[in-house]
FIBARO-151969 format. One record per residue: residue number from 1; residue in one letter; x, y, z of N, C-alpha, C, CB in turn. Coordinates in nm, 2 decimals. Atoms other than C-alpha are relative to their C-alpha. Glycine has a CB too. Layout:
     k   r       nX       nY       nZ      caX      caY      caZ       cX       cY       cZ      cbX      cbY      cbZ
   NUM   A        X        Y        Z        X        Y        Z        X        Y        Z        X        Y        Z
...
# end
This chain:
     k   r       nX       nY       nZ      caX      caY      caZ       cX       cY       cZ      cbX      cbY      cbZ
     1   X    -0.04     0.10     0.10    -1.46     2.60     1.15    -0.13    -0.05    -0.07     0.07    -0.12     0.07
     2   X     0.11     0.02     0.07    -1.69     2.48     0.87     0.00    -0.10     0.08    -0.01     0.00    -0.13
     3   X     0.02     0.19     0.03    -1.91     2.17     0.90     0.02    -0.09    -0.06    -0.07    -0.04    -0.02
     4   X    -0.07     0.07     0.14    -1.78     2.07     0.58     0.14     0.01    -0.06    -0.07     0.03    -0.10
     5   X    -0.14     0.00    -0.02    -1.42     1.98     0.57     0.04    -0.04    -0.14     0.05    -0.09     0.12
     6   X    -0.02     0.03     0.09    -1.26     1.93     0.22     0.13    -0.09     0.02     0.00     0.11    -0.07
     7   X    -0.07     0.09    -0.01    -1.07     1.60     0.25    -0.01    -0.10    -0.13    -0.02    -0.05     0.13
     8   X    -0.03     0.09     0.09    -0.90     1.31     0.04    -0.06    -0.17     0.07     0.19     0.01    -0.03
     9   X     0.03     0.09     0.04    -1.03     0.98    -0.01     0.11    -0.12    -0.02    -0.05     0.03    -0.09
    10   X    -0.12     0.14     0.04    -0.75     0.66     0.00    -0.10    -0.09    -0.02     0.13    -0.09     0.14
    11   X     0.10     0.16     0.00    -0.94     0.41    -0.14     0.11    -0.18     0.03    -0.10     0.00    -0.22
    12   X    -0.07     0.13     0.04    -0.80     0.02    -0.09     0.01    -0.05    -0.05     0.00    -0.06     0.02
    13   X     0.02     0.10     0.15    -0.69    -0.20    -0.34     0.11     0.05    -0.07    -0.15     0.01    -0.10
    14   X    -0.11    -0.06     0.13    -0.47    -0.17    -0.63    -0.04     0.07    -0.10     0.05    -0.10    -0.09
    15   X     0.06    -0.08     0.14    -0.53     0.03    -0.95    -0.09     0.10     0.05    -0.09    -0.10    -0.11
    16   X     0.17    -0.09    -0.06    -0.74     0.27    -0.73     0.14     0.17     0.00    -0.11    -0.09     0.26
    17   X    -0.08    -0.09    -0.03    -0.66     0.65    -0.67    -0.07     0.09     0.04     0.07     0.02    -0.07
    18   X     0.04    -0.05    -0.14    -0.67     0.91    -0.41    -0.17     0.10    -0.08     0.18     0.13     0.09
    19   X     0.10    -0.10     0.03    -1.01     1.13    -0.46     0.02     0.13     0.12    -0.15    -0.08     0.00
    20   X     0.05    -0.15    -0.10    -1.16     1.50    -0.30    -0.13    -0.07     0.01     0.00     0.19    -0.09
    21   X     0.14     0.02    -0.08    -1.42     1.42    -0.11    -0.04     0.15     0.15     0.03    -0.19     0.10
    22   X     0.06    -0.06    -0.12    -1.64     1.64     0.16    -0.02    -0.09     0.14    -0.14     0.06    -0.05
    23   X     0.04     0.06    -0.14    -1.66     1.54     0.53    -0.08     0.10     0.07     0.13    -0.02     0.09
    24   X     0.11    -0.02    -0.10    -1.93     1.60     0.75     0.00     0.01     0.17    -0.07    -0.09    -0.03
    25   X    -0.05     0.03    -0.11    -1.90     1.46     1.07     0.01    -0.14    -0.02    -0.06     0.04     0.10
    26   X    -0.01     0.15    -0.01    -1.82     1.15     1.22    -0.06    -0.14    -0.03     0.01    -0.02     0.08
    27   X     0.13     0.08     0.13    -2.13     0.96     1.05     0.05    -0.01    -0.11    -0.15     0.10    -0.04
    28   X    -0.04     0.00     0.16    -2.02     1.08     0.73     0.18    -0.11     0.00     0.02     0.22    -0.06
    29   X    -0.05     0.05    -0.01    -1.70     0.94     0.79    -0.01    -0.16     0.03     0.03     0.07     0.04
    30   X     0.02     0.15     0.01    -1.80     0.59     0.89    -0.04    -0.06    -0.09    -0.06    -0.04     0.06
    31   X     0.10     0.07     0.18    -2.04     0.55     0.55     0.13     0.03    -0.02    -0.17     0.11    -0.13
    32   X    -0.09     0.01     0.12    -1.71     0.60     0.39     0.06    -0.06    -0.02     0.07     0.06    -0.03
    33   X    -0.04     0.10    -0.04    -1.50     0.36     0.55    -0.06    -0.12     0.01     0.02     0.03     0.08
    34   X     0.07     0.14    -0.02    -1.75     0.10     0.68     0.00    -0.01     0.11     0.04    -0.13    -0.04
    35   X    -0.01     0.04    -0.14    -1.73     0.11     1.04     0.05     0.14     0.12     0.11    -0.13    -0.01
    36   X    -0.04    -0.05    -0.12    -1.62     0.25     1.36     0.16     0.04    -0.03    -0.01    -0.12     0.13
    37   X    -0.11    -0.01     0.08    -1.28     0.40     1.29     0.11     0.05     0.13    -0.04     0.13    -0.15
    38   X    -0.12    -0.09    -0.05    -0.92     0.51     1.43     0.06     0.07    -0.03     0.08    -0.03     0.02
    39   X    -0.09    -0.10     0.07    -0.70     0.79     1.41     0.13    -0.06    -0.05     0.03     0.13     0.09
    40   X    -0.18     0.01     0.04    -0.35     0.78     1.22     0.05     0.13    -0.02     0.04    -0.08    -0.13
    41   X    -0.01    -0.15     0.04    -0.18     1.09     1.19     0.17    -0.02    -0.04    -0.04     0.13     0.15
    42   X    -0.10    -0.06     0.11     0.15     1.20     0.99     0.06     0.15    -0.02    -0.07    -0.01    -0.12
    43   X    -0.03    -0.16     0.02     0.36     1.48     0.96     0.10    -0.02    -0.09     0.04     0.09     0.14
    44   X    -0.11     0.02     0.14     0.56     1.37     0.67     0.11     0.05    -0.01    -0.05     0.04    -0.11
    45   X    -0.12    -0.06    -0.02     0.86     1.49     0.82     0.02     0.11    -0.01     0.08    -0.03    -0.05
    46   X     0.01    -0.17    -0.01     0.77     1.84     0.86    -0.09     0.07     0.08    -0.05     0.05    -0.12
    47   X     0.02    -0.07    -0.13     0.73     2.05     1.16    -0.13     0.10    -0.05     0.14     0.08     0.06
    48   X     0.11    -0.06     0.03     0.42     2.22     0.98    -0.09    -0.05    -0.09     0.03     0.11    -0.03
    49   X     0.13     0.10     0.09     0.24     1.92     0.83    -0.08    -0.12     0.10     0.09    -0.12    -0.14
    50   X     0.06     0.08    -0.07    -0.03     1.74     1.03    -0.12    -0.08    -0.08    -0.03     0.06     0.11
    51   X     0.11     0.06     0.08    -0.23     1.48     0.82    -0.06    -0.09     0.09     0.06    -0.09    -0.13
    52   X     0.10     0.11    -0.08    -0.55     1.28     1.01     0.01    -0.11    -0.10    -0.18     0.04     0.03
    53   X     0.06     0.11     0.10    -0.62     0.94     0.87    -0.14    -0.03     0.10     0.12    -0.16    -0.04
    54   X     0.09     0.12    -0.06    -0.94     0.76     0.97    -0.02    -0.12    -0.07    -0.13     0.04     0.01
    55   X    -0.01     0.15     0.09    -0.94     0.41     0.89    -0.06    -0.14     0.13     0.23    -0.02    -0.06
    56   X     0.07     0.07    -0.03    -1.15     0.14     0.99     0.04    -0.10     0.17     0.00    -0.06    -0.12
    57   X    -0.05     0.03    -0.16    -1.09     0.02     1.40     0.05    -0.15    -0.02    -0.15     0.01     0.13
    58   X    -0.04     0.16     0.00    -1.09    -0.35     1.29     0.02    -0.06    -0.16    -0.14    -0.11     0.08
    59   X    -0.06     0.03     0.13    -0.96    -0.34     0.96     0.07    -0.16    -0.06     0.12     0.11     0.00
    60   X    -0.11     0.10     0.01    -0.69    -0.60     0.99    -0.10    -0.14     0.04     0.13     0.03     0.13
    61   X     0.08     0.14    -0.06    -0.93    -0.85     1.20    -0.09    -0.03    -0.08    -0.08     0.01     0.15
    62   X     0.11     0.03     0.10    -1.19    -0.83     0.92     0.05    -0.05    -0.12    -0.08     0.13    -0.04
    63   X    -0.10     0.07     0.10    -0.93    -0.92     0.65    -0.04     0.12    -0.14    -0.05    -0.21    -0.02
    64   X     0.05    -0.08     0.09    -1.03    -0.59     0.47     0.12     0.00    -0.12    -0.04     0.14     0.08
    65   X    -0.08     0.05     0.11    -0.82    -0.55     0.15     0.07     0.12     0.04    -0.06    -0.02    -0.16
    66   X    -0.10    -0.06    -0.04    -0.50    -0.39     0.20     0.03     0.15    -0.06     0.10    -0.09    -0.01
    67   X     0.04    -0.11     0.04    -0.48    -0.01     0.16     0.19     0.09    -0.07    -0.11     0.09     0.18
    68   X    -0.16    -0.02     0.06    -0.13     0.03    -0.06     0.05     0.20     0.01     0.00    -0.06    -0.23
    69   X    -0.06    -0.16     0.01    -0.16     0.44    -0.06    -0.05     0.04     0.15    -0.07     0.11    -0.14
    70   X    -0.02    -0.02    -0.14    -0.25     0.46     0.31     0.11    -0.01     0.10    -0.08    -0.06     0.04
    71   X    -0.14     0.05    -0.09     0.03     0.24     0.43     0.09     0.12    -0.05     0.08    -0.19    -0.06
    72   X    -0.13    -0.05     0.05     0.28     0.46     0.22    -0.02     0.12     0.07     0.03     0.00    -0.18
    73   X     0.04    -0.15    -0.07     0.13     0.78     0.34     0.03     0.00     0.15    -0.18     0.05    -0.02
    74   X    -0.02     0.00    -0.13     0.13     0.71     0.71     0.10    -0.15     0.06    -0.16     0.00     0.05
    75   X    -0.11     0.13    -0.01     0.44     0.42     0.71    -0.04    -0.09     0.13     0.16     0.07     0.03
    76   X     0.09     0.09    -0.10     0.18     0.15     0.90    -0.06    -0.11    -0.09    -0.14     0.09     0.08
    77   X     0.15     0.13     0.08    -0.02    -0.15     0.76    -0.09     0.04     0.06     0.00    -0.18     0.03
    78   X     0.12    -0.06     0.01    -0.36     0.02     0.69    -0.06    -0.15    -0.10     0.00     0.19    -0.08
    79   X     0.10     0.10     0.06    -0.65    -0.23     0.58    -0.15     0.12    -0.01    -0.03    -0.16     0.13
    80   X     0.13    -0.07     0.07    -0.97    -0.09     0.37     0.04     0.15     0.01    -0.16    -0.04     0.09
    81   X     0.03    -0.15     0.06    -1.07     0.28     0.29     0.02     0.07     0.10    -0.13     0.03    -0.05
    82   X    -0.01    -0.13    -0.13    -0.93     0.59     0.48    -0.03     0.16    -0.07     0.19    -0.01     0.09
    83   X     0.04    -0.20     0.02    -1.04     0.95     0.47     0.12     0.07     0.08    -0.19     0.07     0.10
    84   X    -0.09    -0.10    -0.05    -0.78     1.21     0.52    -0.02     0.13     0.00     0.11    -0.01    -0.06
    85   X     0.04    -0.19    -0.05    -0.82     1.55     0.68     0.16     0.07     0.00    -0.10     0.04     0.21
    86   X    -0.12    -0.07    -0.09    -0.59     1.77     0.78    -0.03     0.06     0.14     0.07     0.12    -0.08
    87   X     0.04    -0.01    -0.14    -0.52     1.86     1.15     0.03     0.14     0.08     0.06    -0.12     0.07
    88   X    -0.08    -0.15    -0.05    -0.35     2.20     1.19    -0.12     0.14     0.01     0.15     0.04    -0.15
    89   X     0.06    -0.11     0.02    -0.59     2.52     1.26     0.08     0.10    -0.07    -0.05     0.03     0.12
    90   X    -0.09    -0.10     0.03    -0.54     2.80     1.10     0.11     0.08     0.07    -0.07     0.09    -0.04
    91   X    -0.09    -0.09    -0.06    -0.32     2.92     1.37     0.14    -0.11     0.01    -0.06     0.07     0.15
    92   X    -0.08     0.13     0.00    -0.11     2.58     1.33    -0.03    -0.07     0.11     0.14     0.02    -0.01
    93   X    -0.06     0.02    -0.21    -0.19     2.45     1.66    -0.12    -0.11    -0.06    -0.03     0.16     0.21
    94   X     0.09     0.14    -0.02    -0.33     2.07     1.65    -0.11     0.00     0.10     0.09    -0.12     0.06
    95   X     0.10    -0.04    -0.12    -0.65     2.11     1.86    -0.10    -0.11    -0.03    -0.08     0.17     0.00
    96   X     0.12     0.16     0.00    -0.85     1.73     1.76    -0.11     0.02    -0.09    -0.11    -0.04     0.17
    97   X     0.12    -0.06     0.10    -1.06     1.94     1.50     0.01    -0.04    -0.15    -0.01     0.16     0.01
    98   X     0.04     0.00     0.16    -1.12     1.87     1.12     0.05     0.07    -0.08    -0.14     0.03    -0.03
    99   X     0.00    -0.12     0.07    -0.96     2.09     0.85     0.04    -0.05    -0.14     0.10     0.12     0.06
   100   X    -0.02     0.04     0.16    -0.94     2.13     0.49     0.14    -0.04    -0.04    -0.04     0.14    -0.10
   101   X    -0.16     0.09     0.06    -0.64     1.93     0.32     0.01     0.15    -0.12    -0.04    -0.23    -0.13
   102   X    -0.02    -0.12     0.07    -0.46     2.27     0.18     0.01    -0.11    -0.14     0.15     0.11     0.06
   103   X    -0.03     0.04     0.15    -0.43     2.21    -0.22     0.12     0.01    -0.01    -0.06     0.06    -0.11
   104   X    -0.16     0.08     0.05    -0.06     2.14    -0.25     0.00    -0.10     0.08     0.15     0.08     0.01
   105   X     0.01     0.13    -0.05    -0.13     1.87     0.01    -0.06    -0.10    -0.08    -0.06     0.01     0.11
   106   X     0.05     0.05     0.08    -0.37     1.75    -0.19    -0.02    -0.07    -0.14    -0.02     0.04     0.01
   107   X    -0.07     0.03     0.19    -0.21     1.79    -0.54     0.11    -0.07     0.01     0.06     0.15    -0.11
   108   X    -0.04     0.15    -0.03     0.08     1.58    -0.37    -0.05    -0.15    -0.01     0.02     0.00     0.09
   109   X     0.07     0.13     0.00    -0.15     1.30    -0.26    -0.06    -0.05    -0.12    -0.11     0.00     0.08
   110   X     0.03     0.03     0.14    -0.29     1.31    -0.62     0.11    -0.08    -0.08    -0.02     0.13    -0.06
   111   X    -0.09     0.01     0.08     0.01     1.29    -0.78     0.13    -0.06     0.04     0.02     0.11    -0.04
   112   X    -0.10     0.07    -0.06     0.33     1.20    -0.61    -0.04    -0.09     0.09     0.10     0.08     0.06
   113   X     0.03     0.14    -0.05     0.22     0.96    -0.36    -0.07    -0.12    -0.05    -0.05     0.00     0.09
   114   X     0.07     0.14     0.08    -0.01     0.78    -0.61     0.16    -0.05    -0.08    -0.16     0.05    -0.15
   115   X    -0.10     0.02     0.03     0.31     0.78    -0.83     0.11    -0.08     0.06     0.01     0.09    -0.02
   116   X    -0.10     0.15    -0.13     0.54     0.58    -0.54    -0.02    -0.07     0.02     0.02    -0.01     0.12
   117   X     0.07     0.13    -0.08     0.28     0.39    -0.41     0.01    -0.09    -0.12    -0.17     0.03     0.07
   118   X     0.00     0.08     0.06     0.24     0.25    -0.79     0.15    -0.05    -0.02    -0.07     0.04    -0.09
   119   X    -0.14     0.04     0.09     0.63     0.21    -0.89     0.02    -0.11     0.13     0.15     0.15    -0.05
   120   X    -0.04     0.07    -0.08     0.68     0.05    -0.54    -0.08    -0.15     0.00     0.00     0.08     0.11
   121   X     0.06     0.11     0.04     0.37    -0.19    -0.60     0.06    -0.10    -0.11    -0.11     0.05    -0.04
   122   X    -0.06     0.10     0.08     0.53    -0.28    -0.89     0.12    -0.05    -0.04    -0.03     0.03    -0.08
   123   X    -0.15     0.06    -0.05     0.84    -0.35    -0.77    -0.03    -0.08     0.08     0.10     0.10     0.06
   124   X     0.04     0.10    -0.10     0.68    -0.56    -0.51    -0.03    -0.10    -0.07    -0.09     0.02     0.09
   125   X     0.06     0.13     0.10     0.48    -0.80    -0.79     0.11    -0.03    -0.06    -0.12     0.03    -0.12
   126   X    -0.10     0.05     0.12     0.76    -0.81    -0.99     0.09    -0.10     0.09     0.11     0.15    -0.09
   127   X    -0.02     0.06    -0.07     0.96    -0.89    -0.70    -0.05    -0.18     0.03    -0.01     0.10     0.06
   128   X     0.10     0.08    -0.05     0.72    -1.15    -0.59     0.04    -0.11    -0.08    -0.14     0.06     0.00
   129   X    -0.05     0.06     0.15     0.73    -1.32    -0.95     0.11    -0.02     0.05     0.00     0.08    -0.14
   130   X    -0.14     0.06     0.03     1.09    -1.38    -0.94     0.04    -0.08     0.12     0.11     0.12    -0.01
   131   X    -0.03     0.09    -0.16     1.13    -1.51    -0.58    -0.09    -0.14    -0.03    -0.08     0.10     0.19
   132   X     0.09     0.10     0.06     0.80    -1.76    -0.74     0.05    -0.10    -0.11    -0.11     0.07    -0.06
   133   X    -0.04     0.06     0.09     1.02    -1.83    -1.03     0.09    -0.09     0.08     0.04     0.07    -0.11
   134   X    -0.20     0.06    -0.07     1.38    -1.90    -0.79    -0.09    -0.12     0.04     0.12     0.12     0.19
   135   X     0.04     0.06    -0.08     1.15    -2.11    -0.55    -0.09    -0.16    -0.11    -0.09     0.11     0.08
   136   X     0.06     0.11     0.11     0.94    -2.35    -0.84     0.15    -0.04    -0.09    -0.16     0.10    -0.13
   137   X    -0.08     0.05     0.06     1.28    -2.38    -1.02     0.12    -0.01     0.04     0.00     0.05    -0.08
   138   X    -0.10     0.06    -0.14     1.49    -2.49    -0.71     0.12     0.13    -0.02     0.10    -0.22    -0.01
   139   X    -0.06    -0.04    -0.05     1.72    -2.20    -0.71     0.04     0.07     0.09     0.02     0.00    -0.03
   140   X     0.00    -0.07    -0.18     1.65    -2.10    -0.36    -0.14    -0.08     0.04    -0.03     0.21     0.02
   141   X     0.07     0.09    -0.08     1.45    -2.29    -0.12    -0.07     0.08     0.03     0.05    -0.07     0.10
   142   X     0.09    -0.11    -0.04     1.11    -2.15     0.03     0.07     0.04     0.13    -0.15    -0.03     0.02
   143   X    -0.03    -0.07    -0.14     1.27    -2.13     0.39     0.09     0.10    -0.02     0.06    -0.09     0.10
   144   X    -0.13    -0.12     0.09     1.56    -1.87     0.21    -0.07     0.10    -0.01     0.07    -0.03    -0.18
   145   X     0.10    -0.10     0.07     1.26    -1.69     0.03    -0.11     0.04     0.15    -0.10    -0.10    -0.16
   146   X     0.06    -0.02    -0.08     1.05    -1.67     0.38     0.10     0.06     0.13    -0.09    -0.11     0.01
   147   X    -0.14    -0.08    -0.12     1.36    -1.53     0.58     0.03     0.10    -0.07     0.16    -0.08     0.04
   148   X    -0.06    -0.11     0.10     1.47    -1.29     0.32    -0.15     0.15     0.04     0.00    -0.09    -0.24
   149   X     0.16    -0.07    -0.01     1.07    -1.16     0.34    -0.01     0.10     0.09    -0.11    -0.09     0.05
   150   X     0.04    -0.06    -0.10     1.02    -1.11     0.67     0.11     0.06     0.05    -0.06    -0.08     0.08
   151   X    -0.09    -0.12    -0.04     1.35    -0.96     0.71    -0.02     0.12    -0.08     0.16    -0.04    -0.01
   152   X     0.06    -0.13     0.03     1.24    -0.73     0.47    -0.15     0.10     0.10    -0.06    -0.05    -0.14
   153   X     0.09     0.00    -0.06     0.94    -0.69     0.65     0.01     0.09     0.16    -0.03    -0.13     0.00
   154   X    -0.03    -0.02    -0.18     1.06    -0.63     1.01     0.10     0.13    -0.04     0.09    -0.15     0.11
   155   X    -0.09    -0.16     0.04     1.32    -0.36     0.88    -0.02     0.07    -0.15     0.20    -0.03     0.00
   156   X     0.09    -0.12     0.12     1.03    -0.16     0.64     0.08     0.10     0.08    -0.22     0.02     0.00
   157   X    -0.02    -0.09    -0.03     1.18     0.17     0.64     0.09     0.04     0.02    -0.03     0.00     0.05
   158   X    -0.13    -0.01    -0.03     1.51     0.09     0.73     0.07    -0.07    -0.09     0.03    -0.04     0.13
   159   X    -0.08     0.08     0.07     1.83    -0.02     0.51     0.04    -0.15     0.04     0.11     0.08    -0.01
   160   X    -0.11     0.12    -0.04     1.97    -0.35     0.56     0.10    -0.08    -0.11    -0.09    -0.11     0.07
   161   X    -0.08     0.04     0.10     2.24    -0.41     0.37     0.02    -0.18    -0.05     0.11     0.06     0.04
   162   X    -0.01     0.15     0.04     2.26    -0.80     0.40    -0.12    -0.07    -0.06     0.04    -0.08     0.12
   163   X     0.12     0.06     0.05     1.93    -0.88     0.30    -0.01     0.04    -0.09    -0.12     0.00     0.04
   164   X    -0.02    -0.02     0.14     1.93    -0.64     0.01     0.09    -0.07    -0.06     0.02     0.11    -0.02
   165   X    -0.13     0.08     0.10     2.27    -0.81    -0.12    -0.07    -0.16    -0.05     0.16    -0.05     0.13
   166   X     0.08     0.10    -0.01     2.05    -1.14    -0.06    -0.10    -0.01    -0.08    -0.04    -0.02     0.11
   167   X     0.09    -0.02     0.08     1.78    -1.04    -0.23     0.03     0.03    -0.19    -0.04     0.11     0.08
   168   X    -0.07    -0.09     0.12     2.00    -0.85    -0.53     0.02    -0.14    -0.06     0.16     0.11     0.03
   169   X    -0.02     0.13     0.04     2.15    -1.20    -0.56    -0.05    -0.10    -0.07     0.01    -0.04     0.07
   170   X     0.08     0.11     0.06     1.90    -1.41    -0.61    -0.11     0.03    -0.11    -0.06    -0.08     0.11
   171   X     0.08    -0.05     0.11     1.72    -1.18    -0.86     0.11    -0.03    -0.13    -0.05     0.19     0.02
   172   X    -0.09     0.04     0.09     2.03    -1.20    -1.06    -0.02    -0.16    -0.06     0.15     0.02     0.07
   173   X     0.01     0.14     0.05     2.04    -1.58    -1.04    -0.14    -0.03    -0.08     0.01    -0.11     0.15
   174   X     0.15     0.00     0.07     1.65    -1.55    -1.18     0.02     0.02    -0.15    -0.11     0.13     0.08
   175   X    -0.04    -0.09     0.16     1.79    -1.31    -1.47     0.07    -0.09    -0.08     0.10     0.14     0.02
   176   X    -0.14     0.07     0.07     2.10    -1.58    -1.58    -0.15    -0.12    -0.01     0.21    -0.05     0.12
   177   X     0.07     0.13     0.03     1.84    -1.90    -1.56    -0.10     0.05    -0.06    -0.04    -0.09     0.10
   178   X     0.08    -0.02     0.15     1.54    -1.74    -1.75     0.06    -0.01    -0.11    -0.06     0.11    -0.02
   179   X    -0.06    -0.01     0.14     1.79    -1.65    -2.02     0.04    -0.12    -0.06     0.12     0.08     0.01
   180   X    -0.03     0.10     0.01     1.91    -1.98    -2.00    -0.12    -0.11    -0.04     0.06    -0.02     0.11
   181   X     0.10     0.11    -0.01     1.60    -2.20    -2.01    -0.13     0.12    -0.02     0.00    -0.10     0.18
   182   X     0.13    -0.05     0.03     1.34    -1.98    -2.19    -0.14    -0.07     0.05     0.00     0.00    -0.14
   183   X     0.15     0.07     0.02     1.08    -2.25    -2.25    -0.07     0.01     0.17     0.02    -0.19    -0.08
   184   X     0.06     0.02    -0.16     1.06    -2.30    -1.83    -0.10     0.10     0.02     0.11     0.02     0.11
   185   X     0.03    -0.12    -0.03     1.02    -1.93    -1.80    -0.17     0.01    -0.05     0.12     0.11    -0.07
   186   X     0.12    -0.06     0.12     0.74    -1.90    -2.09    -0.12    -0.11     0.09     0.03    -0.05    -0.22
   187   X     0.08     0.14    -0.06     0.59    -2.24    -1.89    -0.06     0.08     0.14     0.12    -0.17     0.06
   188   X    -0.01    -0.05    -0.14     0.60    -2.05    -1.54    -0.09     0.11    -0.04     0.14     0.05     0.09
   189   X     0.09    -0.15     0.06     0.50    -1.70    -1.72    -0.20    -0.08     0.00     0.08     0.05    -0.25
   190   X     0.14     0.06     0.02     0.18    -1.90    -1.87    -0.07    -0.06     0.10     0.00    -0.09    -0.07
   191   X     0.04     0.03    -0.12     0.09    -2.09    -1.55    -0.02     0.08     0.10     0.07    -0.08     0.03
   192   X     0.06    -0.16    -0.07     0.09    -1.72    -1.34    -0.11     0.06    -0.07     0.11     0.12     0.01
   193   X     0.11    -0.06     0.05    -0.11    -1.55    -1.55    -0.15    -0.09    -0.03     0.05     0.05    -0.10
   194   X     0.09     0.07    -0.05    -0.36    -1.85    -1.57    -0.04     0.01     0.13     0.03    -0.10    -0.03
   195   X     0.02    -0.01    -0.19    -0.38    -1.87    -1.18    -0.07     0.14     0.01     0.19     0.02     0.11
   196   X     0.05    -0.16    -0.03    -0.45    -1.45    -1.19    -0.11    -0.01    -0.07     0.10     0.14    -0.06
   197   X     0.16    -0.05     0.07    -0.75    -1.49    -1.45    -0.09    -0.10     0.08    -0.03    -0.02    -0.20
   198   X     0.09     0.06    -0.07    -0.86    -1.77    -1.23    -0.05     0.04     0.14     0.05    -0.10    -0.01
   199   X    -0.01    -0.08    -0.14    -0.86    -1.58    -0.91    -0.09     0.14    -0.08     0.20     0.04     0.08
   200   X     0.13    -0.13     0.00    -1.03    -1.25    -1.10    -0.13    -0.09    -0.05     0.04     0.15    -0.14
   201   X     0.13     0.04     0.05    -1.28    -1.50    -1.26    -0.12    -0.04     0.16     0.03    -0.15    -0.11
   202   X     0.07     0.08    -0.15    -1.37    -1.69    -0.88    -0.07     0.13     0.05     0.13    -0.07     0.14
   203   X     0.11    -0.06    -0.07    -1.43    -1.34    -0.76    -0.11     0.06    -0.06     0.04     0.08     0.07
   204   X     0.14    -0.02     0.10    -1.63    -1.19    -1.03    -0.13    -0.09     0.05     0.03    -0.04    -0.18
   205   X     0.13     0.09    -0.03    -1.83    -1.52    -0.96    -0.05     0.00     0.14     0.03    -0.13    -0.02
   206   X     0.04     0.05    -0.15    -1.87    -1.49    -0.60    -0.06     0.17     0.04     0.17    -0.07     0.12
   207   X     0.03    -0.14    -0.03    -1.98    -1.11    -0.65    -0.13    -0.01    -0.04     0.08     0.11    -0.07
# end
């Protein structure tokens, strides 16, 4: 096997996207990440797909910035930057070794999983927003909106039909009262996006 493994790049954060990178060894791997690292691995529901992740050992405890195309790739809450290999030798057989990310693995991760990971992101903000609007304009209480959540939360992955109905619901009720009460909406609109330039300005400043 080479020394130099042709692997993808997850970077963390939003607006970011997957790169080709070279791996080395486990050195090289840590400069990429930042640290001491763990395995994750993936087989994306296919008896002849074995994806590595490496991704930072104390990710979570450091409060690293949350890694939106890692999580989706390996269905886990990932924190900061992960490098992805692949794990299968050429004879298919998993053996703890390094191997090049074939190029249609690759041109997936490029393409379709950046593609999910964004539409789902932005189904989450948007989300987010509206539960912000129901909650500031009493038509749902936060304890409603923090049960609805974490029942999303706890059954990632899985359907649940009563929480989606719950959820469906009270986006509707969002949709009839904006329409209803523009000026609020335009008040709320204006007051979020203030808040977001004040939060990119704080960190700019603290950089």
């Amino acid at each position: 096997m080479s020394t130099v493994t042709a692997g993808i790049f997850l970077p963390a954060g939003s607006n970011v996207e997957p790169q080709q990178i070279f791996v080395e060894d486990y050195k090289s791997i840590q400069s990429m990440i930042g640290g001491n690292f763990d395995v994750v691995r993936t087989d994306m529901g296919q008896p002849d797909v074995a994806l590595v992740g490496y991704v930072h050992d104390e990710g979570l405890l450091l409060d690293l910035e949350y890694n939106f195309l890692a999580t989706a790739l390996f269905k886990q809450e990932l924190h900061g930057d992960v490098v992805v290999v692949w794990g299968l030798s050429p004879n298919g057989v998993y053996d703890g070794d390094n191997y090049d990310v074939p190029s249609h693995i690759a041109q997936f991760l490029q393409t379709e999983l950046l593609a999910k990971t964004s539409d789902a992101y932005n189904m989450a903000t948007s989300v987010s927003f509206a539960l912000s609007y129901a909650i500031a304009t009493g038509i749902v209480d936060e304890d409603d909106v923090d049960r609805i959540v974490l029942g999303l939360y706890d059954n990632a992955g899985t359907k649940d039909d009563a929480i989606e109905a719950e959820l469906s619901n009270i986006l509707k009720m969002v949709v009839v009262h904006a329409k209803d009460n523009t000026s609020v909406m335009k008040d709320f609109l204006d007051e979020h996006i203030k808040e977001m330039l004040d939060a990119i300005n704080n960190e700019e400043g603290g950089d």
